[in-house]
C-alpha positions in Angstrom: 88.1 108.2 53.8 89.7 105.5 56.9 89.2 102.1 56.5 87.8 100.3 59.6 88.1 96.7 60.0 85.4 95.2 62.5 86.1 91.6 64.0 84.5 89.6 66.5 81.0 90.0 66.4 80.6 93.9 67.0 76.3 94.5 67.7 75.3 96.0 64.3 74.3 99.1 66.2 78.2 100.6 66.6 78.5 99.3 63.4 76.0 101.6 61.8 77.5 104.4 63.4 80.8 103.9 61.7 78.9 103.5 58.6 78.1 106.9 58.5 81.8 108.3 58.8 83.8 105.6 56.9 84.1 102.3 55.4 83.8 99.9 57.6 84.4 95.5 56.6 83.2 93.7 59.1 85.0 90.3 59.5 83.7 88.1 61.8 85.8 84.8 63.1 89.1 86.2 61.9 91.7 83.7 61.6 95.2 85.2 62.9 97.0 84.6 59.8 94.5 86.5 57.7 94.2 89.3 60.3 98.1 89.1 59.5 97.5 89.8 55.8 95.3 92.5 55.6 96.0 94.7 58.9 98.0 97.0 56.5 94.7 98.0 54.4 93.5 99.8 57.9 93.2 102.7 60.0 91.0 101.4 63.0 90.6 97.9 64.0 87.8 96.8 66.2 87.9 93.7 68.0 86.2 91.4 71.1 88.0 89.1 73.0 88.9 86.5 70.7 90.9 88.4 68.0 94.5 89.0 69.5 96.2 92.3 68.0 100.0 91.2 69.0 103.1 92.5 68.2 103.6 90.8 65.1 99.8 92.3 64.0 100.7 96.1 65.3 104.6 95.4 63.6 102.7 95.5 60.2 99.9 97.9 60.6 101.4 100.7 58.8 98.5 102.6 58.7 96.8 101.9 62.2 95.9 104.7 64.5 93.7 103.8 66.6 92.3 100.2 67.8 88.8 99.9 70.1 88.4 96.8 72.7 84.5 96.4 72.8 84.8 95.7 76.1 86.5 96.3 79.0 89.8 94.6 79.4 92.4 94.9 76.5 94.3 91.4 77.8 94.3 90.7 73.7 95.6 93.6 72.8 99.5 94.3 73.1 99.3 97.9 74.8 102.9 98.8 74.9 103.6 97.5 71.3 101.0 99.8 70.3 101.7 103.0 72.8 105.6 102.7 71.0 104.1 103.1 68.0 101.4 106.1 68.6 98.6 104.0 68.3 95.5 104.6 70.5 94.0 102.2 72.2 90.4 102.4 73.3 88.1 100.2 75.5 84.7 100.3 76.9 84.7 100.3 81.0 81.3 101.1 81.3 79.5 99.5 78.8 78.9 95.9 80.2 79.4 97.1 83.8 75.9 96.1 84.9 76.1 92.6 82.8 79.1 92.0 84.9 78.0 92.7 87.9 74.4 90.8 86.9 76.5 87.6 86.2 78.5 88.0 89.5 75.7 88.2 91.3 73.4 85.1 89.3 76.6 83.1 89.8 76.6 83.8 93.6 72.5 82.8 94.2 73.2 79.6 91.8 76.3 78.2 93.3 74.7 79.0 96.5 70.9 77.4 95.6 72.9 74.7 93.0 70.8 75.5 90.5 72.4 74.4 87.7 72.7 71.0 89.3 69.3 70.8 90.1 67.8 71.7 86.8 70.5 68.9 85.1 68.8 66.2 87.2 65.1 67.5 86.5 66.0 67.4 82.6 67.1 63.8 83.4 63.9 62.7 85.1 65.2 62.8 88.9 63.7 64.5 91.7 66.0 65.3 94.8 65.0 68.0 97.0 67.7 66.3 99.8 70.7 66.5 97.3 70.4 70.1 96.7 70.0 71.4 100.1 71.3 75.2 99.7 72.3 78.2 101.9 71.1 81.8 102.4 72.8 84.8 101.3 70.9 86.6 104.3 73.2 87.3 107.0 76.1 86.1 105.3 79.3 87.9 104.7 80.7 88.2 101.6 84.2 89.0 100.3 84.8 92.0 97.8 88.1 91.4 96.5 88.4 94.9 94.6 85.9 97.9 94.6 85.7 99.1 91.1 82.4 99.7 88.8 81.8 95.9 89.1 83.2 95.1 92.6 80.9 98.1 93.9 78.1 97.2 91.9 77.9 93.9 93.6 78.4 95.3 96.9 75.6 97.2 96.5 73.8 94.5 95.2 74.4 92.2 98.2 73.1 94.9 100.6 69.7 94.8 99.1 69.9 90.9 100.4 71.1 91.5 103.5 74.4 90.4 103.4 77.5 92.3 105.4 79.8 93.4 102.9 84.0 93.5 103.6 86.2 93.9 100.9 89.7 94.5 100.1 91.1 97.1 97.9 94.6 98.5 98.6 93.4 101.8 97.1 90.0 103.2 98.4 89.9 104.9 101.5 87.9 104.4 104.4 85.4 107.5 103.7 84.7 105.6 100.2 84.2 102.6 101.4 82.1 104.2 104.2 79.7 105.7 101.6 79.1 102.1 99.8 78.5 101.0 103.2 81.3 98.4 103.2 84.0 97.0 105.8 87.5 97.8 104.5 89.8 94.6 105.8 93.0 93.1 105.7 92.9 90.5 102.7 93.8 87.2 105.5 90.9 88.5 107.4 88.9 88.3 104.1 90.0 85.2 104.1 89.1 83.6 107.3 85.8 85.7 107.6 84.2 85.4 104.6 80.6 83.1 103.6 81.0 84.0 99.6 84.6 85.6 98.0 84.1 87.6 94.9 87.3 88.5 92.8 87.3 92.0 90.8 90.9 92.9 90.4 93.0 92.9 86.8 94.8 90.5 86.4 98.7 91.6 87.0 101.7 90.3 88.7 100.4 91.4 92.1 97.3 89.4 91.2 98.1 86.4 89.7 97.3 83.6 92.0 96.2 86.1 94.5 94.1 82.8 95.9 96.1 79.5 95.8 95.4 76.8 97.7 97.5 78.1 101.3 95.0 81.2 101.1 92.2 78.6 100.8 93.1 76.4 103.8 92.6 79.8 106.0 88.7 80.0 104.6 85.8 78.5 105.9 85.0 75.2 105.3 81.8 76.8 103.9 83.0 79.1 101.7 82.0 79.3 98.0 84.3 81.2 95.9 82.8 83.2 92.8 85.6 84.6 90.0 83.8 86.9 86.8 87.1 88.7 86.5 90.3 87.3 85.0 91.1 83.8 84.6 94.3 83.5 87.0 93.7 85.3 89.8 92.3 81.9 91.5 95.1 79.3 91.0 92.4 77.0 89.2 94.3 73.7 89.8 94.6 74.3 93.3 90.6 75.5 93.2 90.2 71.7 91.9 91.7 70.3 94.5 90.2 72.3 97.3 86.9 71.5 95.8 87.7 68.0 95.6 89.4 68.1 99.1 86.2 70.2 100.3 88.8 72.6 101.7 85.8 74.5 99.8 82.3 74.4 99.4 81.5 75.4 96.4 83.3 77.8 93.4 81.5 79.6 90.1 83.7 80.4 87.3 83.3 82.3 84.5 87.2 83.2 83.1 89.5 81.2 82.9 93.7 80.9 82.0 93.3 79.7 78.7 90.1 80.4 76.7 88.1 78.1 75.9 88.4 76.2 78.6 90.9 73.3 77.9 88.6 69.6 77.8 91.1 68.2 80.4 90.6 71.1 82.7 90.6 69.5 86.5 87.5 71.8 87.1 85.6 70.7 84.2 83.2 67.0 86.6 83.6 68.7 89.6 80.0 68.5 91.5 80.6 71.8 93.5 81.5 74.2 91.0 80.0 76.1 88.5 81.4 76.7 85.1 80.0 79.4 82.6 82.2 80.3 79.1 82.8 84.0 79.6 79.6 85.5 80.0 80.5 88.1 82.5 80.0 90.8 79.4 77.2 88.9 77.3 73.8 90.2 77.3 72.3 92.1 74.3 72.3 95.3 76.0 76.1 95.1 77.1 76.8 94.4 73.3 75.2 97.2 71.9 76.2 99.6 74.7 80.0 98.6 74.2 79.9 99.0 70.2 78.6 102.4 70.5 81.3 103.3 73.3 84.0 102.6 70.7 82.6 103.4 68.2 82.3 106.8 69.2 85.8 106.7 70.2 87.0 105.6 67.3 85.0 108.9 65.2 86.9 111.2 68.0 90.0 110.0 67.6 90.1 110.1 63.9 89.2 113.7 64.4 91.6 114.4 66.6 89.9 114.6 70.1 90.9 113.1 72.8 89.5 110.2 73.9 88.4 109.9 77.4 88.4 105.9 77.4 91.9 105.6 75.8 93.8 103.1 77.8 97.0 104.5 77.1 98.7 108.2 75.9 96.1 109.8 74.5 97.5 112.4 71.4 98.4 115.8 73.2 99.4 118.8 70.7 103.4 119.0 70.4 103.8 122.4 71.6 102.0 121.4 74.9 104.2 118.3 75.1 107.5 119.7 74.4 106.6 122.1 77.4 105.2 119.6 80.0 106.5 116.3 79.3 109.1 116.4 81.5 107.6 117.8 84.3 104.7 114.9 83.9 107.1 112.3 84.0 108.3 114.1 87.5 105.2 114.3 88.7 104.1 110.7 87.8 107.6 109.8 89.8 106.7 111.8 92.9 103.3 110.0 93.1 104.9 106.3 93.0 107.1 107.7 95.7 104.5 109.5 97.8 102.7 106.7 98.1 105.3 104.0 98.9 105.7 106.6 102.1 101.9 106.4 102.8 100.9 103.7 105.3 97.2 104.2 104.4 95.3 104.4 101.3 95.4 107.2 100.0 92.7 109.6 100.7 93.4 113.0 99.5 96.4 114.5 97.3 97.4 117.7 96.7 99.8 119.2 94.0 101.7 122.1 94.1 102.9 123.6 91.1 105.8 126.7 91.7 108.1 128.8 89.4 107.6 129.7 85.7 105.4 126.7 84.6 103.0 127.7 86.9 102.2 130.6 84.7 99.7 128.0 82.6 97.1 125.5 82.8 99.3 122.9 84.9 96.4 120.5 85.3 98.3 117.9 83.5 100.6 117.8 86.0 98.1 117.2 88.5 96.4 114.1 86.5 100.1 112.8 85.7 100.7 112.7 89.8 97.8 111.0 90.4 98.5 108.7 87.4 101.9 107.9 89.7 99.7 107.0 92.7 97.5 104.9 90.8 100.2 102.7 89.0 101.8 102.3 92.0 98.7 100.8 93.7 98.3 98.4 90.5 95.0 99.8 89.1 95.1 98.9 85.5 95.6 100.7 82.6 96.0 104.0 84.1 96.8 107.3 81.5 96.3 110.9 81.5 92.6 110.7 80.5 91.3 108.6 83.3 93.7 108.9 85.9 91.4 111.5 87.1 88.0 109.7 86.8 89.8 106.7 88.1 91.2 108.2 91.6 87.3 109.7 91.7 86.1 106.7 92.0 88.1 105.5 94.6 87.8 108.2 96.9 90.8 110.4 96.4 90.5 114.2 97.2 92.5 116.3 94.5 93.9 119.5 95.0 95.6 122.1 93.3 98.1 124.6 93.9 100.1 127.1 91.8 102.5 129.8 92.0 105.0 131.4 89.8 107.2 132.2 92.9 109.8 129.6 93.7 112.4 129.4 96.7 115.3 127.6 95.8 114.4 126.3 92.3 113.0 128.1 89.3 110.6 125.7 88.9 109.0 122.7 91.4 106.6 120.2 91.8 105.3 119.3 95.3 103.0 116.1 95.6 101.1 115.5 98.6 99.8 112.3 99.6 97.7 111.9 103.1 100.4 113.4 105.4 103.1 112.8 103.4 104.9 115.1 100.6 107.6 114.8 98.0 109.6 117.5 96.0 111.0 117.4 92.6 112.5 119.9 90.5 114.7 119.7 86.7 118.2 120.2 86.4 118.3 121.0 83.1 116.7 118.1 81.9 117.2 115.3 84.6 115.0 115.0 87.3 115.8 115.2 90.4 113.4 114.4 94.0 115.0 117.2 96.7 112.6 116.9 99.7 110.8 113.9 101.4 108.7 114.9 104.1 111.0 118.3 104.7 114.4 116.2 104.1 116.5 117.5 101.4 118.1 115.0 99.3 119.3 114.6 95.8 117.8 111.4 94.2 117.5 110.1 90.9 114.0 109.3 90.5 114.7 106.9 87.0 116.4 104.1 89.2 115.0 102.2 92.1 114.8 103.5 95.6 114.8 102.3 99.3 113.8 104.6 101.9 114.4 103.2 105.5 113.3 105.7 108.6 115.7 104.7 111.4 116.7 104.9 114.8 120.5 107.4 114.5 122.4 104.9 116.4 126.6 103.6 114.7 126.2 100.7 112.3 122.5 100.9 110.8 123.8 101.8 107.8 126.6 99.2 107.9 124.3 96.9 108.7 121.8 97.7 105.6 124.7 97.8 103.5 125.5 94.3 104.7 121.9 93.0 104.2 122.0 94.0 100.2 125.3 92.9 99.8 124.6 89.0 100.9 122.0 89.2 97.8 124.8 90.7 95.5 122.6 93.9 95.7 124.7 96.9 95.0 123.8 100.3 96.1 124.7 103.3 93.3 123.8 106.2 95.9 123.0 106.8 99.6 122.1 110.0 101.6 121.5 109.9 105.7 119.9 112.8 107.3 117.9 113.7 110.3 114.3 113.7 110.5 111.9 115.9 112.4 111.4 113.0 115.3 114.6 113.2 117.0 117.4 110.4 117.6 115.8 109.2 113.6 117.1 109.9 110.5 116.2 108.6 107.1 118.1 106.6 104.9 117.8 107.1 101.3 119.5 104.1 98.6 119.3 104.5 95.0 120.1 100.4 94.2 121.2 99.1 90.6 119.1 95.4 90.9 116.0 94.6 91.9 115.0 93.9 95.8 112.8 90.6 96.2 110.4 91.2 99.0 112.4 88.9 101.1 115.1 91.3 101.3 113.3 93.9 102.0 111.2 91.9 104.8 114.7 90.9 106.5 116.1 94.9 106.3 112.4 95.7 108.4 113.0 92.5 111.0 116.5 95.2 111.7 115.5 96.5 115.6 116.7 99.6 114.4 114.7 100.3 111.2 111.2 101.4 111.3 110.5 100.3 107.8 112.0 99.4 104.6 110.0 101.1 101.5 110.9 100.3 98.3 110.2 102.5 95.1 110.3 101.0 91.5 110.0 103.8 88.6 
């Protein structure tokens, strides 16, 4: 029978379930050294947020397969450490959904009403009405700063008070955001429009300091900023200083960099900001509903099913994998490059599957192009189980092609993305991309790549070369064609070292390029 170790607090409820299929220890307040000591006694581990399953932890956890995040983000978790060594990890995304969204939204009315200032002076005797002078949400506009479960949930939410909704989300289309009844804007407009500014974005590279305090200076003066998401993605010493500055009006926090919330923190005697310890997720039914989710998981995946909230590569049988594995990591490389070609988010995606694999059940491929799309918008966590549910929610129209005749290859995958398409094929077993947008080319989709649409004039290429040379940038490959549109042709560099966005922003400021579009596999 497996051995489940449960830390953190999970509600008793998931906990009975497991009860039934294994032995379960529950451990609750773990220190990190004795998580160190006995990981190697179990088969599933079950944590909150305040365990953290490192490296070190996975490195002796001989007998782990499968480890559930009762909750949604898996920040504590090392992912890839675990994915390297086939261990399943497992969250809950939709089990404290509406407790997020609840807390978003209490936050919102109390910074706005300062409530919790209010209720601090009544304890302490006072009586100022004057002092706490609030503002409506009626009429206002708030901010959506990603439209996920949460971020759409609160949108929704606002509606029922009247409130014009914007938001910003790289990835949802217009016809998505249509049907939640919300503005799709440029993130500066955000900025400079917005009454309220709710954050609902991971927390990534792309993300991290999304607001500092030069994105704050564009805001109104009025503006109250409200972050249940990730601590980070508000620089939260230049939040201090804003608030201090009143650059701001007002800010509600619930996350934070470093958990618990350091004593010398500059937010913590602020006047204007509210500061709750993580309660985004806790309510009693968020608790119970997220130690069921993985506790359900965690009986599937120890029965060999497939998991549908695994956050990384869920188990696929070997005879299916040796068959399709490469052609998903082609496909997952034609959807990163589709989409660095598409100007607008993408709305609809087609996949074409032609020659011998098309013969079987080539959904995979499918769900691994759109898990290339996804990634390369940042959405978080994306896999082969959700990538489909995820591009769902977002918008994206998927469909599907197949045919086992093929022109000039035995076998290809076409991946269509709005208006624009990419081909890829296997020789032997590299992969190759052969067509952008009805170009043929020869690129090798496991490097980086910048593709630059261009006016066919002498020296454009010399003077690309030139621009990526000054940064010691060296260029392994390069094909130049014609496009459709005449006098342009399209420039395709396969480059050995990375491309800051400044280089890439002075090869676009060229008169002759149209655009400079870098691809990162």
């Amino acid at each position: 029978m497996y051995n489940i170790l449960a830390a953190d607090g999970i509600a008793a409820e998931g906990l009975k379930i497991l009860k039934e299929n294994f032995n379960v220890e529950v451990r609750d307040k773990l220190p990190a050294e004795e998580l160190l000591e006995i990981i190697p006694q179990f088969d599933a581990l079950i944590v909150r947020s305040a365990s953290k399953v490192t490296a070190e932890v996975l490195a002796r956890a001989e007998k782990l397969k499968i480890i559930g995040r009762a909750g949604v983000g898996v920040d504590n978790i090392d992912v890839k450490a675990a994915t390297e060594r086939g261990i399943i990890v497992i969250n809950s995304p939709d089990g404290n959904t509406i407790a997020a969204t609840e807390h978003t939204f209490a936050m919102m009315l109390a910074v706005s009403r300062n409530i919790p200032q209010a209720n601090q002076t009544m304890h302490s005797g006072g009586w100022d009405r004057k002092k706490f002078v609030g503002v409506e949400l009626r009429n206002k506009i708030l901010g959506v700063i990603g439209l996920g479960r949460i971020g759409a949930g609160v949108a929704k939410r606002a509606q029922a008070f009247q409130m014009n909704v914007v938001a910003y989300d790289p990835f949802v289309s217009a016809d998505r955001a249509e049907s939640l009844g919300v503005k799709l804007v440029a993130l500066e407009e955000l900025f400079k429009t917005a009454d309220f500014i709710t954050v609902h974005m991971p927390l990534t590279k792309e993300t991290e300091n999304m607001i500092s305090l030069a994105q704050m200076k564009t805001m109104k003066p009025t503006v109250r900023l409200i972050n249940c998401a990730r601590g980070g993605i508000i620089n939260e010493a230049d939040l201090a200083v804003a608030l201090r500055e009143k650059i701001v009006a007002g800010a509600a926090v619930d996350v934070y960099t470093s958990e618990p919330l350091d004593k010398n923190s500059p937010l913590i005697g602020l006047p204007n900001i509210i500061l709750t310890p993580h309660l985004g997720a806790s309510t009693v039914e968020a608790q119970i509903g997220v130690s069921v989710d993985v506790a359900n998981g965690i009986i599937d995946a120890l029965n060999d099913k497939p998991v549908a909230t695994a956050v990384n590569m869920p188990h696929i049988p070997a005879h299916v994998l040796k068959k399709l594995t490469p052609y998903l990591d082609l496909a997952e490389r034609l959807g990163r490059t589709v989409t660095a070609l598409s100007k607008n988010p993408v709305a609809s995606v087609k996949v074409q599957v032609n020659g011998k694999i098309a013969d079987g059940n080539t959904s995979l491929i499918s769900t691994a192009a759109l898990k290339g799309i996804l990634s390369a918008a940042h959405i978080d966590h994306v896999n082969l189980v959700n990538a489909n549910i995820l591009a769902q929610e977002r918008g994206i129209h998927l469909s599907e092609i197949s045919s086992s005749v093929a022109d000039d290859f035995s076998n290809t995958v076409t991946v269509t993305a709005n208006e624009n398409s990419v081909t890829g094929t296997l020789f032997g077993s590299e992969e190759r991309i052969v067509m952008m947008n009805n170009f043929r080319v020869d690129v090798d989709p496991h490097a980086r790549i910048l593709i630059c649409p261009h006016i066919n004039r002498p020296g454009v290429i010399g003077e690309v070369g030139s621009i990526l040379a000054e940064f010691d940038i060296n260029i392994s490959s390069m094909q130049v064609g014609k496009t459709d549109i005449d006098g342009t042709n399209l420039m395709v560099l396969t480059v050995d070292n990375p491309i800051p966005k400044a280089v890439i922003d002075k090869v676009r400021s060229s008169d002759a390029i149209f655009d400079a579009m870098l691809v990162e596999f």
